[in-house]
N, C-alpha and C positions, 0 to 999 in steps of 0.2 A: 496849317500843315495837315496831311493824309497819317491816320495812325497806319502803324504799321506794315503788310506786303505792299498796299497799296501808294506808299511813299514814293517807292522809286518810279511806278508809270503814271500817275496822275497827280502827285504832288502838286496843289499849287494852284491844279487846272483850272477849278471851278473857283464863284464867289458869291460872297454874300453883296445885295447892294446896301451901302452904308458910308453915309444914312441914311433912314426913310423918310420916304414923302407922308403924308399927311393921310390914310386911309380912308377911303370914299365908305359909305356904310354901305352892307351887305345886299345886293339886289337878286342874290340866286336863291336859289332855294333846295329843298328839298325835292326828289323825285319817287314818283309811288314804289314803283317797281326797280330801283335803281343799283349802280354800282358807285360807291361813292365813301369817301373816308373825311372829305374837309368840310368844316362847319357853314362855311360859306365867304369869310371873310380871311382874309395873306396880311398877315404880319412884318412878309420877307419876300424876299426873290431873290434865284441863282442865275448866272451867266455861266458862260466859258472868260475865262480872267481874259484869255489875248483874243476872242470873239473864235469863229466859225461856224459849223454845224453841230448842233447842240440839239438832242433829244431826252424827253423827259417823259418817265413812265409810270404809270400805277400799275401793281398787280394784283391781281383781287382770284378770286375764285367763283366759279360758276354757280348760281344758283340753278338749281333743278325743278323747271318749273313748264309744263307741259304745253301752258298757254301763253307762254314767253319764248320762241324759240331762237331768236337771235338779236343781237345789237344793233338798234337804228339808228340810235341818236348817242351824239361827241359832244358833252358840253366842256368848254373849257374856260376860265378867267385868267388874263394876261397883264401880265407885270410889266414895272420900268425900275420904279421904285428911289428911284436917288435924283434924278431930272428929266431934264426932256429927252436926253436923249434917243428913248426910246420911243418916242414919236415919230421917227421915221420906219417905223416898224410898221405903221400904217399904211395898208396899201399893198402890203408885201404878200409872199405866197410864202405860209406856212405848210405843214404835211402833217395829215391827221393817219394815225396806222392803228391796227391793231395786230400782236402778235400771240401766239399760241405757246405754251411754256412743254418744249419737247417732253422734258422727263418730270415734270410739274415739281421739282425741287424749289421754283418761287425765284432762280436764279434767269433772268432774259438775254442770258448770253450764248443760249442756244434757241432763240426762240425762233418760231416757222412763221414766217408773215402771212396771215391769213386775208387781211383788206388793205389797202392803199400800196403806196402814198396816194393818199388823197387829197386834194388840192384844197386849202383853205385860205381865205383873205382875208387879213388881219383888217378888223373895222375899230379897234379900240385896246384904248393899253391903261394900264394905272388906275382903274375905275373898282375892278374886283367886279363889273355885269358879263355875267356870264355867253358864252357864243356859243351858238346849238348848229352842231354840223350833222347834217341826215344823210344819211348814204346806206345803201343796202348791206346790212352787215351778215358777216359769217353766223352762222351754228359754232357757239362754240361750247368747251367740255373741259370738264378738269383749269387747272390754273391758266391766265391769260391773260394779256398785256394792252393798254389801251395808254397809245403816246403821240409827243407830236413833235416834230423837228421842225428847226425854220436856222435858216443863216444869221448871222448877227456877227455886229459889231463890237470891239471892244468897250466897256463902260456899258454898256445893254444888257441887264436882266429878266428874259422873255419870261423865265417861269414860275409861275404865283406858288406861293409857300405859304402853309397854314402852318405857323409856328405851335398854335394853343392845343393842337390834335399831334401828341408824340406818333413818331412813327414805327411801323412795325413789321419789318423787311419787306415793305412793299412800296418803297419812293425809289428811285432808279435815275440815275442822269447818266447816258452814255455820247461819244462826241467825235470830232475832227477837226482840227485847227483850221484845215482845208478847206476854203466855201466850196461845197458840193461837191464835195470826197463822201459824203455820210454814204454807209453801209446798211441798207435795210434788211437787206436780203438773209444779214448775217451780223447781227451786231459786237460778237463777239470779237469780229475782226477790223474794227473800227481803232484808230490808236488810241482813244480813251475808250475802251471796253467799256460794259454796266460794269455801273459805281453803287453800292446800296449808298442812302444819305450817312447815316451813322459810321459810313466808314470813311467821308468824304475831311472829315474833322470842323460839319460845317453846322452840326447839331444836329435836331431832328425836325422832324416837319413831315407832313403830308400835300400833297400836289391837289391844284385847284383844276383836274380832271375827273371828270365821271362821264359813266355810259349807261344807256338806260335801255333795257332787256324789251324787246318789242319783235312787232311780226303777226303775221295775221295764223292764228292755227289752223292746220289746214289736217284732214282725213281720208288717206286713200283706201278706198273701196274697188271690188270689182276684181277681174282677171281678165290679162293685157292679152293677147295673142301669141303665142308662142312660135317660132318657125319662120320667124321673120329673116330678112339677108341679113340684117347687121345684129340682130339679137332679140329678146323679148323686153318691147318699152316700158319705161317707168316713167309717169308723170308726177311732178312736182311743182313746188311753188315757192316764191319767194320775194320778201316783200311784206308790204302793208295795204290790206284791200282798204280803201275809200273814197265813200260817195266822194268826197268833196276836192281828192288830189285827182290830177290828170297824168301821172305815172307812179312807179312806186312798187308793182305787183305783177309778178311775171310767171304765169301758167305754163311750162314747161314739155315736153316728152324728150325723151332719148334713150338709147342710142338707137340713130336713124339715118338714111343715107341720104346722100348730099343732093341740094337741087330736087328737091319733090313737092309736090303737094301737100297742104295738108288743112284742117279744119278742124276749129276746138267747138267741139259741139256743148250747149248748155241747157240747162233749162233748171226748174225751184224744185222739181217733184222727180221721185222714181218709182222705178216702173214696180208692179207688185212680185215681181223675179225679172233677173237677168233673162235678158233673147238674144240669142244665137243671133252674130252679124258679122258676114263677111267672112267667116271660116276665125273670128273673134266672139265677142258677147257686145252688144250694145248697153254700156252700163247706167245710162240717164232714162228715164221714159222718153219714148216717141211723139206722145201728144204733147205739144205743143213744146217740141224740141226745136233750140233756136241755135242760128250758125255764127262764128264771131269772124266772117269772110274767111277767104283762102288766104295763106299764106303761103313761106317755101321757108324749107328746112335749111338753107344757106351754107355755109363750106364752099363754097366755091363754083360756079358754073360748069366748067368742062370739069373733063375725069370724072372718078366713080372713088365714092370712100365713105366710111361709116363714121364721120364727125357731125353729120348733120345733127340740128335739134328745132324740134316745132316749138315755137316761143309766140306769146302775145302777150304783150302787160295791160290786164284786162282794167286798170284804173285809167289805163289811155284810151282802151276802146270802148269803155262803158262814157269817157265824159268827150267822144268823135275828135279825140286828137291823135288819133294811130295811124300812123302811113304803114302798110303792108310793106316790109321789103322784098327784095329780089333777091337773087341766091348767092351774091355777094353783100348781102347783108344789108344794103343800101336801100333809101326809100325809095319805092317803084312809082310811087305814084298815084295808086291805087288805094279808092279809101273805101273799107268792106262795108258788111253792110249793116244795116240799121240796128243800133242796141237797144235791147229792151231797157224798157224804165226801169223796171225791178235791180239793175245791176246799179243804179244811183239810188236805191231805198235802202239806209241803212239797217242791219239785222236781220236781209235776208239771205236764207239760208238756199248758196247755188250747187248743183254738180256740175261739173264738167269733164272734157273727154276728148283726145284728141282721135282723129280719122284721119289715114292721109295713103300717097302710093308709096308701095315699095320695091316688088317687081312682077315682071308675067307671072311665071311663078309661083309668089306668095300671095300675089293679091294684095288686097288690102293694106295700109296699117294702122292696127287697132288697138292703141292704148287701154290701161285701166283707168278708172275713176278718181276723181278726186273730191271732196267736197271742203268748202268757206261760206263762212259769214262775211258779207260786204259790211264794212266799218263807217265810221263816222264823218 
């Protein structure tokens, strides 16, 4: 039973599986730079008692760490715990989330969805090996939420529990009797709200989630054009530059209008001063300035509107897997042109810069600077 407020909305809801199965030894590990509370090995697992949608959260706190700028990597170890039943969890589509703690009180009942649902395929249950889900994560700040929901059945305990690591208001189980009623958007208004463990009457424990702080640091330099129709662009980046992935890291401008040209110019070396380009500045050096083909800034083909954005995920185009699209976003067909070698050598050090049209008018448009080191 639920001590206390929590008696009358959730009394009941959740469970312990018992008894346990036989625990596999520990095959996870530690992570360098990570977010992470359980030793590596679950003692326990929770369900929802009559099954549904059932989500389970860590919350942790940001480290502030210059050359770490966002979440790449979801590891997580999945439970059964009492039989097989939870063998048919194989195969199935989990949801990997991460959410942002509005008023960072450490409570996820107001918390702002920052990434997912993100689709996960459960490959394995009752083992305690951990499953690494990569997906382009947010920047995040202050306190923050890293969870993952999946449907289940009654007699099915999805989520691993580290009994031996007390917990410390940061295990969280919120739910829906309803298969695919769960509330991401809005957890607070889920009929089992966030539950802390300790409040569940179901002991304590920490969750066999962690995320691990990743991202390629990146440096913008330079001054953008000003005067443009939809405003003065900003280029950015996001992602993980490396030689050896074929996407993953996505070179940016915006805001920019829809349906135009445009070209992310690069090259290793800049110039010894900015040069005046195009009623802009040219922020790379000119010798041996290289073009990563034409794109289109996408929003849509007809009309006119400032949602466009010049995008190229420069780990697609540096390993010739990037189809160019067209201004509905779509692959054109078109495969640009030839990347230098240097963008598959890892630590070295690129600028880049987008060029592209904006109107009679303004002429040009002329991004700032950025610069990365291509990764491993």
């Amino acid at each position: 039973m639920l001590a206390g407020a929590f008696a009358s909305t959730a009394s009941a809801q959740f469970s312990l599986a018992s008894p346990l199965k036989t625990w596999r030894a520990n095959s996870g590990s530690y992570l360098a730079a990570s977010y992470q509370y359980d030793d590596g090995t679950s003692e326990n697992a929770i369900g929802l008692t009559s099954g549904g949608d059932m989500g389970w959260l860590s919350g942790f706190d940001t480290i502030v760490t210059a050359n770490k700028p966002g979440i790449i990597e979801f590891t997580v170890g999945w439970s059964g715990a009492t039989t097989t039943a939870n063998n048919s969890l194989i195969g199935t589509t989990a949801k990997a989330c991460i959410w942002k703690d509005a008023n960072n009180d450490g409570n996820p009942s107001d918390g702002i969805l920052l990434s997912g649902p993100n689709n996960v395929t459960v490959t394995n249950v009752d083992d305690d090996v951990f499953m690494t889900v990569t997906f382009p994560g947010p920047t995040v700040s202050g306190k923050f939420f890293l969870g993952m929901v999946i449907t289940h059945a009654a007699g099915q305990f999805p989520a691993s529990l580290d009994t031996a690591t007390p917990s410390n208001n940061h295990t969280w189980f919120v739910g829906t009797n309803t298969a695919g009623g769960f509330n991401y958007a809005s957890l607070g208004s889920n009929s089992i709200p966030p539950i802390e463990i300790t409040a569940t009457g179901l002991g304590t424990g920490v969750l066999l989630i962690r995320g691990e702080q990743g991202g390629t640091p990146t440096t913008p330099f330079c001054t953008a054009k000003a005067g443009l129709v939809c405003g003065t662009p900003a280029i950015s980046a996001s992602g993980t530059s490396s030689a050896a992935a074929t996407s993953g890291f996505t070179v940016t401008a915006s805001p920019a209008r829809n349906n135009k040209s445009g070209i992310l110019l690069y090259n290793t070396t800049l110039g010894a001063s900015p040069v005046p380009f195009q009623g802009g500045t040219l922020c790379v050096e000119a010798m041996g300035l290289r073009r990563a083909g034409s794109t289109n800034s996408g929003a849509g083909c007809p009309g006119a509107n400032c949602s466009g954005v010049f995008s190229v995920d420069m780990n697609a185009f540096a390993s010739s897997n990037w189809n160019v699209p067209d201004c509905d976003g779509l692959p054109s067909g078109i495969l640009p042109n030839n990347p230098a070698a240097f963008l598959l050598t890892p630590s070295t050090t690129v600028h880049v810069q987008w060029w592209g049209r904006d109107s009679v008018a303004t002429g040009s448009y002329v991004s700032n600077g950025l610069t990365y080191v291509v990764g491993s």
